[in-house]
Rosetta silent file (secondary structure, phi, psi, omega in degrees, C-alpha in Angstrom):
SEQUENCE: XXXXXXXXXXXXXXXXXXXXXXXXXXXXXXXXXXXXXXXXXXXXXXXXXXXXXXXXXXXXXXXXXXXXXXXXXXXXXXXXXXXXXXXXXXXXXXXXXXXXXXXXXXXXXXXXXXXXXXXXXXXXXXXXXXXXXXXXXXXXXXXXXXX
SCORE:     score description
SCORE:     0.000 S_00000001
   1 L     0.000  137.620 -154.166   -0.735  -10.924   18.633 S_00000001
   2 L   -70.901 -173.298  136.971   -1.805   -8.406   21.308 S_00000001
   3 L   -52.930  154.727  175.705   -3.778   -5.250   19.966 S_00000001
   4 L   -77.730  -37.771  170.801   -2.156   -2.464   18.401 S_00000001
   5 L   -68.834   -5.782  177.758   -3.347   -0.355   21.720 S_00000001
   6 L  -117.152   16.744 -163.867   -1.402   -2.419   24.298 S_00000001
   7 L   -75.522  127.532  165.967    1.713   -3.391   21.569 S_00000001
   8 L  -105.027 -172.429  161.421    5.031   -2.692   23.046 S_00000001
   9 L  -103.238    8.961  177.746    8.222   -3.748   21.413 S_00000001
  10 L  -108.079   -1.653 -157.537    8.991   -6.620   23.790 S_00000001
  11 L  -110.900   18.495  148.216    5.494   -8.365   23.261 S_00000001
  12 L   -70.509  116.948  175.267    6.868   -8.252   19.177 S_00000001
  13 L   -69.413  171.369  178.632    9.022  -11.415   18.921 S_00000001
  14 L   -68.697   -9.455 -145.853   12.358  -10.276   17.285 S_00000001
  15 L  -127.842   36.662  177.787   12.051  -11.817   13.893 S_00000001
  16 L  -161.479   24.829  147.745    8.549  -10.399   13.244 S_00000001
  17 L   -36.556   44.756 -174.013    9.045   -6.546   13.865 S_00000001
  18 E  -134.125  149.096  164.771    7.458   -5.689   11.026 S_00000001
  19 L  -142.309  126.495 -171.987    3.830   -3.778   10.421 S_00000001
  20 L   -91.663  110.078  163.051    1.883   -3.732    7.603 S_00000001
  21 L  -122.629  140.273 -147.190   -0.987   -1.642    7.711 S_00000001
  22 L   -65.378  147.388  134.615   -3.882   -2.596    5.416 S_00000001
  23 L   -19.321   18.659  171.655   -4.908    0.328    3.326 S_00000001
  24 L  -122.915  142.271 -167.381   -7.653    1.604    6.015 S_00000001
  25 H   -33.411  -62.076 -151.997   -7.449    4.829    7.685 S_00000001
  26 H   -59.244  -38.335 -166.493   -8.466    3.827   11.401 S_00000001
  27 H   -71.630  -25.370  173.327   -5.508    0.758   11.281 S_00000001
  28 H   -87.602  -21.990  174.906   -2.680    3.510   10.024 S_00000001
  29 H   -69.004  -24.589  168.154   -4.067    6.371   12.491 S_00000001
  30 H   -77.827  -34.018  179.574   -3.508    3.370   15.422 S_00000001
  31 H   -98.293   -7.947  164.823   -0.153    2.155   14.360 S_00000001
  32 H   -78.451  -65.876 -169.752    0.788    6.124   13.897 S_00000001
  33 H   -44.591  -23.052  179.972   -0.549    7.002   17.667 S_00000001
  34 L   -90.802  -34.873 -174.124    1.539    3.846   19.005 S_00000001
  35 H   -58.050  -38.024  165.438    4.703    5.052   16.880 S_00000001
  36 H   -57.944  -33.474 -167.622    4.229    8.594   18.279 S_00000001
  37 H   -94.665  -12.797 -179.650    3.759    7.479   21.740 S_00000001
  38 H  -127.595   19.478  162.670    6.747    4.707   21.972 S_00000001
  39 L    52.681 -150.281  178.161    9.001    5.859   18.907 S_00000001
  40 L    84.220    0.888 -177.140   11.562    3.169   18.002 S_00000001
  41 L   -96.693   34.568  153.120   10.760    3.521   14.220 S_00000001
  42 L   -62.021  -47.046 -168.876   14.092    2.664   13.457 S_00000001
  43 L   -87.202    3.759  143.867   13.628   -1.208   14.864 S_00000001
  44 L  -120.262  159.218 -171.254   10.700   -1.484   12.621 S_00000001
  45 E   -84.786  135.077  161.561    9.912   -2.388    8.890 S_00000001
  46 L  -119.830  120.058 -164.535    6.751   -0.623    8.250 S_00000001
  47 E  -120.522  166.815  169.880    4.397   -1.397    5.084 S_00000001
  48 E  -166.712 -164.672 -175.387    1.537   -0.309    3.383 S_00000001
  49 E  -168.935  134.090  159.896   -0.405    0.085    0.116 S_00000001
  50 L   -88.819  149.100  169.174   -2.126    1.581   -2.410 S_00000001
  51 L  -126.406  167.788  165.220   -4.790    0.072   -4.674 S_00000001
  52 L   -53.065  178.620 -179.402   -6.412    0.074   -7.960 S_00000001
  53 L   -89.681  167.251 -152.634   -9.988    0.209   -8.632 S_00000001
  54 L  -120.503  138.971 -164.947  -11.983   -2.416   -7.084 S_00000001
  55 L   -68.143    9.590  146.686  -14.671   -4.489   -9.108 S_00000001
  56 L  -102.265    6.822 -147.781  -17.028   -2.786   -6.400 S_00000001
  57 L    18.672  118.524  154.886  -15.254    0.488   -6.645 S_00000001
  58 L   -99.655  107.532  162.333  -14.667    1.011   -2.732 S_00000001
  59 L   -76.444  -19.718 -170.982  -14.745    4.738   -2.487 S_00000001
  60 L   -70.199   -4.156  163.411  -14.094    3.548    1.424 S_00000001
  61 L  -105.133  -36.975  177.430  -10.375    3.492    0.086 S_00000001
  62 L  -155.544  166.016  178.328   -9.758    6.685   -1.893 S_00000001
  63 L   -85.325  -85.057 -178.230  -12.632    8.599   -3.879 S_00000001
  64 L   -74.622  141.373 -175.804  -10.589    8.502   -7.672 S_00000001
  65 L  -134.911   16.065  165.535   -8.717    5.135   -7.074 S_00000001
  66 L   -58.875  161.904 -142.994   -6.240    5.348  -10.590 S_00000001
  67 L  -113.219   66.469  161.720   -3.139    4.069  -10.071 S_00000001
  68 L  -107.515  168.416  161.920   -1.572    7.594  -11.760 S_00000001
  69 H    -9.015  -72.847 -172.281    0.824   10.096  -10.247 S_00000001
  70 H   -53.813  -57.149 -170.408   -1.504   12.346   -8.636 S_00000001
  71 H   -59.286  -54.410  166.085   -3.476    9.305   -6.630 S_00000001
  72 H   -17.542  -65.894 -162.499    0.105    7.834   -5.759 S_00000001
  73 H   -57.136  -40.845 -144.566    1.102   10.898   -4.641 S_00000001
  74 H  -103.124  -23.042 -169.045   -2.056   11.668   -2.649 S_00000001
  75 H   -72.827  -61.807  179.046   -2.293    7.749   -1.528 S_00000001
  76 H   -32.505  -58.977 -169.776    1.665    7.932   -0.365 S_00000001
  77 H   -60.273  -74.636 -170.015    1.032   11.525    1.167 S_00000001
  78 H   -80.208   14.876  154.715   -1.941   10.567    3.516 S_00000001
  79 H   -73.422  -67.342 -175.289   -0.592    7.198    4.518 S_00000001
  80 H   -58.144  -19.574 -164.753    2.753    8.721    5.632 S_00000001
  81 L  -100.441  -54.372 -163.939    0.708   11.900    7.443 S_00000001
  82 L   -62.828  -62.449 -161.324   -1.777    8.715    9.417 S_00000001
  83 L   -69.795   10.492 -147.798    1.526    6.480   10.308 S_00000001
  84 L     5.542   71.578  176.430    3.478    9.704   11.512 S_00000001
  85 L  -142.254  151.514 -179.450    6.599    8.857    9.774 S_00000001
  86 L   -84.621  -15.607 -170.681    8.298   10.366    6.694 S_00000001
  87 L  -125.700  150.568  148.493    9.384    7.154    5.076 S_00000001
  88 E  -115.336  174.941 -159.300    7.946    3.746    4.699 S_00000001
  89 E   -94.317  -29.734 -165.045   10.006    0.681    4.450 S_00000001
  90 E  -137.482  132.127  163.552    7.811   -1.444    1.713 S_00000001
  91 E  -124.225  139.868 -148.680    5.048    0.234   -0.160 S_00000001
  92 E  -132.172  132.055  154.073    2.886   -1.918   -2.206 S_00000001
  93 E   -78.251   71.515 -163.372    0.811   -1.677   -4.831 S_00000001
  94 L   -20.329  -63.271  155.438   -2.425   -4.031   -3.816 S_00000001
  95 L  -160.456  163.298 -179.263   -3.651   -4.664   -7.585 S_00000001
  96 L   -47.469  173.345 -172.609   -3.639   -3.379  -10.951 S_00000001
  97 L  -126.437   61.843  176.624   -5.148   -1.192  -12.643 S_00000001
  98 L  -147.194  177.836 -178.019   -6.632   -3.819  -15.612 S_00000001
  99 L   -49.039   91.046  178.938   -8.495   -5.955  -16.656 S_00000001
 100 L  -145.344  169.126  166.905   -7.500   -9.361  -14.511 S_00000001
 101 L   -56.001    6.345 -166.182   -8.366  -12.430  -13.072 S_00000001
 102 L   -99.884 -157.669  175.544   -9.353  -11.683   -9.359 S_00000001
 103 L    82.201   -9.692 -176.405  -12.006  -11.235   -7.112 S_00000001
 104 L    85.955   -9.552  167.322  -12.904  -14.741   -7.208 S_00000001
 105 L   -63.316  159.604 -175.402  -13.843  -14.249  -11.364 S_00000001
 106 L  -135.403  159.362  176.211  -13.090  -17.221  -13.289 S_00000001
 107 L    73.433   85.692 -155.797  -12.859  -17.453  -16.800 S_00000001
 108 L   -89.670  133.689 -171.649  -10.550  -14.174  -17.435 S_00000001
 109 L  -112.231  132.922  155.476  -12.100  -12.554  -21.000 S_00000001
 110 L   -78.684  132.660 -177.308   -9.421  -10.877  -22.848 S_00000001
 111 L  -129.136  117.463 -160.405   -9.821   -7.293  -24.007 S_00000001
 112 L   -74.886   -8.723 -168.873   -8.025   -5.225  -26.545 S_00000001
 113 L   -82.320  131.683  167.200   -9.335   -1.799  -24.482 S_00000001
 114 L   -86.377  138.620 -164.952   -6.317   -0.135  -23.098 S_00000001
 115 L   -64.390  170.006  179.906   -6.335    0.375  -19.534 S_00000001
 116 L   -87.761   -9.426  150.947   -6.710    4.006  -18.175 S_00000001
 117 L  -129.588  178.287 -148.297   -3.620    4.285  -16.686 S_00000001
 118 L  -116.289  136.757  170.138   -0.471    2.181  -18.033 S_00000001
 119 H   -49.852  -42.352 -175.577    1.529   -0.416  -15.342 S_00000001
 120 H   -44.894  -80.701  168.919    4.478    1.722  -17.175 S_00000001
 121 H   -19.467  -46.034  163.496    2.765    4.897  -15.891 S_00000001
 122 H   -58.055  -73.007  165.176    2.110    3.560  -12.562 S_00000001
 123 H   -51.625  -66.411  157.636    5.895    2.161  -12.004 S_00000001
 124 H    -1.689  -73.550 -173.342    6.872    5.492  -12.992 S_00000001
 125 H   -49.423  -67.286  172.936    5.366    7.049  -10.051 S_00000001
 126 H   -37.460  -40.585 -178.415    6.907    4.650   -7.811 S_00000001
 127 H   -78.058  -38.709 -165.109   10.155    4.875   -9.003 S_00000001
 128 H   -85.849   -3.798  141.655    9.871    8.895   -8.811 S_00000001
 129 H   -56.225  -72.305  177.731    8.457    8.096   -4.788 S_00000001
 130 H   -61.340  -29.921 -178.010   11.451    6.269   -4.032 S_00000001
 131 L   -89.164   21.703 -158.809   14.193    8.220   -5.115 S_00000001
 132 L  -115.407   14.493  164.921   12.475   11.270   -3.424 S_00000001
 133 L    60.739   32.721 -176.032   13.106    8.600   -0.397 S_00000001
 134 L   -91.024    4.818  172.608    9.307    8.279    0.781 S_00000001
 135 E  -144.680  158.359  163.385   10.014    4.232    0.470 S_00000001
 136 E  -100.065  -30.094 -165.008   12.451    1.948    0.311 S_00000001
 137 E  -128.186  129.077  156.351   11.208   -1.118   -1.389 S_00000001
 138 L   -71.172 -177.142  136.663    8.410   -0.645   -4.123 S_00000001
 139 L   164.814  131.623  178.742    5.906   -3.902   -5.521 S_00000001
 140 E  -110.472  112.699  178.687    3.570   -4.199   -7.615 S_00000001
 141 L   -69.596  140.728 -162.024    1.356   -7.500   -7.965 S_00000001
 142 L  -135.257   24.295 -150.165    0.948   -7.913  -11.456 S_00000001
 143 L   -32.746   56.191  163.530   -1.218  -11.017  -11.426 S_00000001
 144 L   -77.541  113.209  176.104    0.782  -12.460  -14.449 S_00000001
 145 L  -119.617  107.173  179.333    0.022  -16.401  -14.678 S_00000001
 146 L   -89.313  131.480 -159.914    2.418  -17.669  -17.143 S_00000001
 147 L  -109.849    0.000    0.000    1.064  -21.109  -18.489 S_00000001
């Protein structure tokens, strides 16, 4: 796939129009500057995501990284301001904001501590994002391994 600096819309095959851009500034300020300069952002799906805190806390994604309202809000807000577009098509919610198995840990230790913000709490947001029509499609990874 070409660069995002020479990408047209013919060197996109048709069945793969779609751009996700990872949760880092510089890749949504580059796929906003090509959307400004060739438009067209009807003929594409455009995704993106917020995440939870990270078992290194990367402040290099948001400084407070809770999955609540405000951070949503504020995640949603500067994503959509970077990609210059008012809506995205899939907005994603990278991982939770618990206790889980990732990261490469193994042996997952169960803990009775409630998390600091609630998946309820969290979906909440989303759903009050979408009908205000700043996505179309919500998801949340939930890294539920049913045995």
């Amino acid at each position: 796939m070409p660069s995002l600096r020479a990408l047209t819309l013919s060197t996109l095959p048709k069945c793969t129009q779609y751009l996700r851009a990872p949760k880092r500034k510089v890749t949504e300020t580059y796929v906003g500057n090509w959307l400004a300069k060739h438009g067209s952002r009807e003929k594409l799906i455009i995704a993106s995501k917020v995440s939870g805190p990270s078992r290194n806390n990367d402040k290099g994604i948001r400084p407070d990284q809770a999955l609540d309202r405000k951070n949503i809000r504020e995640a949603l807000h500067d994503s959509l301001k970077r990609l210059q577009t008012d809506y995205l098509d899939l907005y994603q919610v990278h991982w939770p904001q618990r206790p889980t198995n990732c990261f490469g840990k193994l042996g997952y230790s169960w803990t009775d501590s409630a998390p600091a913000v609630s998946l309820l709490d969290t979906l909440d947001a989303l759903a009050e994002y979408q009908r205000a029509e700043k996505f179309v499609i919500s998801a949340c990874r939930t890294k539920l391994h049913l045995a």
